[in-house]
PyMOL CGO cylinders between C-alpha atoms (Angstrom):
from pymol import cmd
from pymol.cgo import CYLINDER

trace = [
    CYLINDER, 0.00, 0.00, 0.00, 1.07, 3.28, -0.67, 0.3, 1, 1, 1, 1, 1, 1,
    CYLINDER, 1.07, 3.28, -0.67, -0.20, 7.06, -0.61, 0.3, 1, 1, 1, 1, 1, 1,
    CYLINDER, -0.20, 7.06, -0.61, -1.31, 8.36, -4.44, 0.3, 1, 1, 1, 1, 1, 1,
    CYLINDER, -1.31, 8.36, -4.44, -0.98, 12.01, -4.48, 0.3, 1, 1, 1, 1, 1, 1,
    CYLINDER, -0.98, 12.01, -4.48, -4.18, 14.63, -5.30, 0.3, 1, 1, 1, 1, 1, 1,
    CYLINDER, -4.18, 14.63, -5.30, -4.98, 17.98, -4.24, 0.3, 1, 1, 1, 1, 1, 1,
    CYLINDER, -4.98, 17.98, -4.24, -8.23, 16.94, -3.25, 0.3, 1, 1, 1, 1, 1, 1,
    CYLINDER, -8.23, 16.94, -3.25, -8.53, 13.61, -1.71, 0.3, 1, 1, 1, 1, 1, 1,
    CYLINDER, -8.53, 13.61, -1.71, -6.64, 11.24, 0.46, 0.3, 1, 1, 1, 1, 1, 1,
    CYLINDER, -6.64, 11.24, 0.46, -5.74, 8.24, -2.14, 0.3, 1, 1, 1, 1, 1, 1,
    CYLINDER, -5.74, 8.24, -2.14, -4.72, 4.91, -1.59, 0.3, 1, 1, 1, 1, 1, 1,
    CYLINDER, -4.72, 4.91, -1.59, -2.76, 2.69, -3.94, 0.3, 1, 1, 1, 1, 1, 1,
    CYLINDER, -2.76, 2.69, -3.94, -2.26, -1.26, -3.35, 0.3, 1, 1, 1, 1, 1, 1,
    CYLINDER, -2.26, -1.26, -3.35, -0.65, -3.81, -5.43, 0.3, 1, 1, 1, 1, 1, 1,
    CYLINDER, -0.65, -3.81, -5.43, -2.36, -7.14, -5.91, 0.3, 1, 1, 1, 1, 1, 1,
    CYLINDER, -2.36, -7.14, -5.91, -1.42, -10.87, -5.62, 0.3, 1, 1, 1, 1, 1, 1,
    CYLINDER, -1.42, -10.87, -5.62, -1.93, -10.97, -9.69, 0.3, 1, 1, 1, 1, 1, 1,
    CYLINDER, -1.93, -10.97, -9.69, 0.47, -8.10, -10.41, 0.3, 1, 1, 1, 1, 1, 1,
    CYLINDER, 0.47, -8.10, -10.41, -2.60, -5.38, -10.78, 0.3, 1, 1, 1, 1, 1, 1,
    CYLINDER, -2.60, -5.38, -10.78, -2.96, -2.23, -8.77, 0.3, 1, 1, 1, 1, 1, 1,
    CYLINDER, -2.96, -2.23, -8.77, -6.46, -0.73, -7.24, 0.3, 1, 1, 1, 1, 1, 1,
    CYLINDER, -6.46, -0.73, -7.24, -6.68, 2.60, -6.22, 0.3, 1, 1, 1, 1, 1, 1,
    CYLINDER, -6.68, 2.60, -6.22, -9.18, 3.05, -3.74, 0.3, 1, 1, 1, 1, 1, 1,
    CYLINDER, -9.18, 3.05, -3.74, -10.53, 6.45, -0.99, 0.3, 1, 1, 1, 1, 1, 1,
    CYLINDER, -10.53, 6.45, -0.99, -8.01, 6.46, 1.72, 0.3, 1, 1, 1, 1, 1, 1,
    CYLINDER, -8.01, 6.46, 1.72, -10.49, 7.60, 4.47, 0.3, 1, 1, 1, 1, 1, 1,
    CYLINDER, -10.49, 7.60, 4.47, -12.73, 4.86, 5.56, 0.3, 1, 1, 1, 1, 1, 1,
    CYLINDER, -12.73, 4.86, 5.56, -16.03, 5.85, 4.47, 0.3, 1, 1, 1, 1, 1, 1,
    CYLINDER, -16.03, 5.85, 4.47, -17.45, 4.91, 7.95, 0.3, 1, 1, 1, 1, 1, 1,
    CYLINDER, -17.45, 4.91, 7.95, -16.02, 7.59, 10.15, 0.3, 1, 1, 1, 1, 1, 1,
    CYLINDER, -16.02, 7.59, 10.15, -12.96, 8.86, 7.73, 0.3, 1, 1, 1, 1, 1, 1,
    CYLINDER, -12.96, 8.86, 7.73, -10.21, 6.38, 9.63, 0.3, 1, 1, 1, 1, 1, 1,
    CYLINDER, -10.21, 6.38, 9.63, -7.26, 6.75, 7.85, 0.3, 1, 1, 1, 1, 1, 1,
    CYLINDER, -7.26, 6.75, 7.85, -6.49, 3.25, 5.96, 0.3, 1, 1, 1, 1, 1, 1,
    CYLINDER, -6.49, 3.25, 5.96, -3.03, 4.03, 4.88, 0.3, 1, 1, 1, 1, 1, 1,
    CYLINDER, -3.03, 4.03, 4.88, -2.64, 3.38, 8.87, 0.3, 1, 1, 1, 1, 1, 1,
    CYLINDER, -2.64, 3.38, 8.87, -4.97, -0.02, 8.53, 0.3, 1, 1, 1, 1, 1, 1,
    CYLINDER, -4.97, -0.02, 8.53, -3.63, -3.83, 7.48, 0.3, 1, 1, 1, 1, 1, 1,
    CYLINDER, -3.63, -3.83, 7.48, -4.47, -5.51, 4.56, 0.3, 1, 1, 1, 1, 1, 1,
    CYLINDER, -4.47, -5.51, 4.56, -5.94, -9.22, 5.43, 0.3, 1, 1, 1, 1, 1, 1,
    CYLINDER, -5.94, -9.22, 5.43, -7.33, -11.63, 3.80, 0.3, 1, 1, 1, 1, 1, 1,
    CYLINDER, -7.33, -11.63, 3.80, -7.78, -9.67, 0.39, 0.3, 1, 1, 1, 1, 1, 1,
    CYLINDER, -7.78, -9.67, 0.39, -9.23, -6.74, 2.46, 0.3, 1, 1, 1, 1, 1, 1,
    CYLINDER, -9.23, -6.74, 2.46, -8.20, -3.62, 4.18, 0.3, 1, 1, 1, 1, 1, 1,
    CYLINDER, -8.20, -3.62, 4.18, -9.25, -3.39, 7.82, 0.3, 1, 1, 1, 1, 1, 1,
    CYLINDER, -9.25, -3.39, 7.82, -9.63, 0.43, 9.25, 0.3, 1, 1, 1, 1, 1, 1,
    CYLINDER, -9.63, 0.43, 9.25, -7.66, 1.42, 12.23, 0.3, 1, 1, 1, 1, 1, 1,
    CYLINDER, -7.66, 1.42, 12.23, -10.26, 3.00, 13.74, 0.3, 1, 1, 1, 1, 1, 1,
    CYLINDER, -10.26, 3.00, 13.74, -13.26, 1.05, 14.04, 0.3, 1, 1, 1, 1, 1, 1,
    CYLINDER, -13.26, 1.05, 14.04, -11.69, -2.30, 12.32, 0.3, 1, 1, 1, 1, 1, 1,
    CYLINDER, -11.69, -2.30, 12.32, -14.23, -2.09, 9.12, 0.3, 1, 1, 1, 1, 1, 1,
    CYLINDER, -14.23, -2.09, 9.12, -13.16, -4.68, 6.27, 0.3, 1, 1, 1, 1, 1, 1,
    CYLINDER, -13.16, -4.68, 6.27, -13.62, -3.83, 2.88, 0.3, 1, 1, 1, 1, 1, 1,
    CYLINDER, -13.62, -3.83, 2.88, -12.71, -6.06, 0.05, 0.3, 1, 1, 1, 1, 1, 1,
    CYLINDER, -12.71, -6.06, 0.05, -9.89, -4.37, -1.93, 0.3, 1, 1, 1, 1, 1, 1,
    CYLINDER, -9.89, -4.37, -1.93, -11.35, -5.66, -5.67, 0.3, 1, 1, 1, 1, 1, 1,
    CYLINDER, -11.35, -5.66, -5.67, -14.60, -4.28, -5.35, 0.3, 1, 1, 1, 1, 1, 1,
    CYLINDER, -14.60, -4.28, -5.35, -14.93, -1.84, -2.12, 0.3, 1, 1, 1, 1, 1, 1,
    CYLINDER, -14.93, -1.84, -2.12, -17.99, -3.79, -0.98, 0.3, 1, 1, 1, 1, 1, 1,
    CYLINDER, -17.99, -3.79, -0.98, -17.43, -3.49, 3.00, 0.3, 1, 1, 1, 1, 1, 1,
    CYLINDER, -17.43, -3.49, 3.00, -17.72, -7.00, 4.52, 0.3, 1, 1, 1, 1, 1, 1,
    CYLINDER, -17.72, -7.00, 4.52, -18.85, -5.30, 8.29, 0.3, 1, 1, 1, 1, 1, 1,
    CYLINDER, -18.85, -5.30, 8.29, -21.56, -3.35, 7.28, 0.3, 1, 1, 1, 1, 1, 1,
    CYLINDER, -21.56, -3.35, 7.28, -23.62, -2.75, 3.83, 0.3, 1, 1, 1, 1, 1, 1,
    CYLINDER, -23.62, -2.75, 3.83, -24.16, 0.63, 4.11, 0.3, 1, 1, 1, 1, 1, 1,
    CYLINDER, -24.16, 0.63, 4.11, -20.24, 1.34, 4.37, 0.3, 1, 1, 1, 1, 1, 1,
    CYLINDER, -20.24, 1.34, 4.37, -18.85, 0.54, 0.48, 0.3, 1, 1, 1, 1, 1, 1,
    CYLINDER, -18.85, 0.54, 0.48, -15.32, 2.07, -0.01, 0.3, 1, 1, 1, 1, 1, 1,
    CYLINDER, -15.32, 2.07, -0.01, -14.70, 4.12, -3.61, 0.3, 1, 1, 1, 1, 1, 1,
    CYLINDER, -14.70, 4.12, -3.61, -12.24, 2.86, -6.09, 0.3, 1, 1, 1, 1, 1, 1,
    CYLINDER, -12.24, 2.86, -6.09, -10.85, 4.28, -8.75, 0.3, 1, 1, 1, 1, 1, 1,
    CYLINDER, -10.85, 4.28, -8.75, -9.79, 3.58, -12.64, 0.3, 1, 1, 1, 1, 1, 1,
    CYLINDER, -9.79, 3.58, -12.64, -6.59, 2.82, -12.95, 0.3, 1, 1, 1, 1, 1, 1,
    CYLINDER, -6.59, 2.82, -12.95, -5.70, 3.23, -16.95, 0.3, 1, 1, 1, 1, 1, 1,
    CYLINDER, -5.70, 3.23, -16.95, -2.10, 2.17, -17.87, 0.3, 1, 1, 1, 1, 1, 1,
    CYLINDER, -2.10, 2.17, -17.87, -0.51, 4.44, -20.52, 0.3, 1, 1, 1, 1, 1, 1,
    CYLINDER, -0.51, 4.44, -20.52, 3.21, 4.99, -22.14, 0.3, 1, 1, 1, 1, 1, 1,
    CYLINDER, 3.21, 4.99, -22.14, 4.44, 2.57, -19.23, 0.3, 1, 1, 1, 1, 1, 1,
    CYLINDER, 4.44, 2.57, -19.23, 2.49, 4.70, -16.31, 0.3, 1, 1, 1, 1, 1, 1,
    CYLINDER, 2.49, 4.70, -16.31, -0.20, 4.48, -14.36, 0.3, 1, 1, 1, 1, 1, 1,
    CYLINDER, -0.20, 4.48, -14.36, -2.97, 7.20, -14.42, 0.3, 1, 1, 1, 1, 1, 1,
    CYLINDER, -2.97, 7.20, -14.42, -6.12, 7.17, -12.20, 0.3, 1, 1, 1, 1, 1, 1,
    CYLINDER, -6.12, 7.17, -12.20, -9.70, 8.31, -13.07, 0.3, 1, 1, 1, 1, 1, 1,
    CYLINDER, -9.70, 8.31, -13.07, -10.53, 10.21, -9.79, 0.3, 1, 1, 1, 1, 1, 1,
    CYLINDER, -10.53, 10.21, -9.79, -14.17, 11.04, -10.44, 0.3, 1, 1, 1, 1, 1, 1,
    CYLINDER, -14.17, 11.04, -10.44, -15.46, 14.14, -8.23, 0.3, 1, 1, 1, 1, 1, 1,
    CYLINDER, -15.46, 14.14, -8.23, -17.23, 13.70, -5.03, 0.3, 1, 1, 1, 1, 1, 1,
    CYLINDER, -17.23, 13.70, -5.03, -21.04, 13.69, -5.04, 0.3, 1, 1, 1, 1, 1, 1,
    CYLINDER, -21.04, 13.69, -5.04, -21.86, 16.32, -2.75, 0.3, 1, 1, 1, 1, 1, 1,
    CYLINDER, -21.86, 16.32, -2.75, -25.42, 16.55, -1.03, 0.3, 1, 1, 1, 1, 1, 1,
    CYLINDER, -25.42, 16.55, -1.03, -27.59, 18.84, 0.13, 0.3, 1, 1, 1, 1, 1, 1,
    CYLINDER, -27.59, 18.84, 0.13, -28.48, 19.38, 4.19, 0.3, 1, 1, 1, 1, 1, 1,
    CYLINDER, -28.48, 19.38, 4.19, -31.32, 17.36, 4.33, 0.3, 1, 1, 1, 1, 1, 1,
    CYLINDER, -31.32, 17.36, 4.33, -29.85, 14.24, 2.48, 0.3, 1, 1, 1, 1, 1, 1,
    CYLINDER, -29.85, 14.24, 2.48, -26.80, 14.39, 4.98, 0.3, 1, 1, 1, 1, 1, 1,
    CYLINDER, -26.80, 14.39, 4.98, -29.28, 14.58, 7.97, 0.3, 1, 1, 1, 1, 1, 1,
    CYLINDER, -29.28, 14.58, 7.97, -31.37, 12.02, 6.29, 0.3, 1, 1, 1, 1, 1, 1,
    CYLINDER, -31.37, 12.02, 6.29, -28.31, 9.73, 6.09, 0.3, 1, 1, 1, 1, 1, 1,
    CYLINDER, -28.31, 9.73, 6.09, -27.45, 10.79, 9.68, 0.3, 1, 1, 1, 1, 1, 1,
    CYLINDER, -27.45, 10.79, 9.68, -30.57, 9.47, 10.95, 0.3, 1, 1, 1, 1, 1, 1,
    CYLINDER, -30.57, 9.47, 10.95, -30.48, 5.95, 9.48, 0.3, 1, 1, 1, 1, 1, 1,
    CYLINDER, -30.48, 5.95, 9.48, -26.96, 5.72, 10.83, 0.3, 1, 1, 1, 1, 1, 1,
    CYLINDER, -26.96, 5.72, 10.83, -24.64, 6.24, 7.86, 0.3, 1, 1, 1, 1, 1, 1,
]
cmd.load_cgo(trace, "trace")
């Protein structure tokens, strides 16, 4: 695992088993752990904070539903690798308190 540098989000690169790399958010999407700090087990990265597992080839969270981590294209080109950072959604007052309430 190591950092991927961008002016905007905290970005996590890790190199798989089968030679591939995944670049995926580096806060945990539960309570913004950082998971450059976490361990990678069992094909998953495991916050620090509150030990949430998600699966590092497909962000689904294996702890709780609710909680799936963003990944990111990575697009090999001229011998480098680039990554599609798409921009965060961002919502409105009432959807955040609405996601509040059912515990998100």
């Amino acid at each position: 695992m190591w950092p991927v540098p961008h002016p905007h989000r905290n970005l996590l690169a890790i190199a798989l088993p089968d030679g591939t790399v995944t670049v995926v958010d580096g806060d945990c999407p539960h309570r913004g752990g950082p998971l450059s700090a976490g361990t990678l087990r069992d094909g998953a990265i495991v916050c620090p904070w509150h030990w949430y597992a998600f699966d590092v080839t497909t962000g689904r969270c294996r702890t709780a539903r609710e909680a799936d981590l963003p990944r990111h294209r990575v697009i090999e080109r001229d011998d480098l690798l680039w990554v599609e950072v798409a921009a965060r959604r961002q919502e409105s007052w009432s959807q955040l308190l609405r996601r509040h309430a059912r515990g998100g």
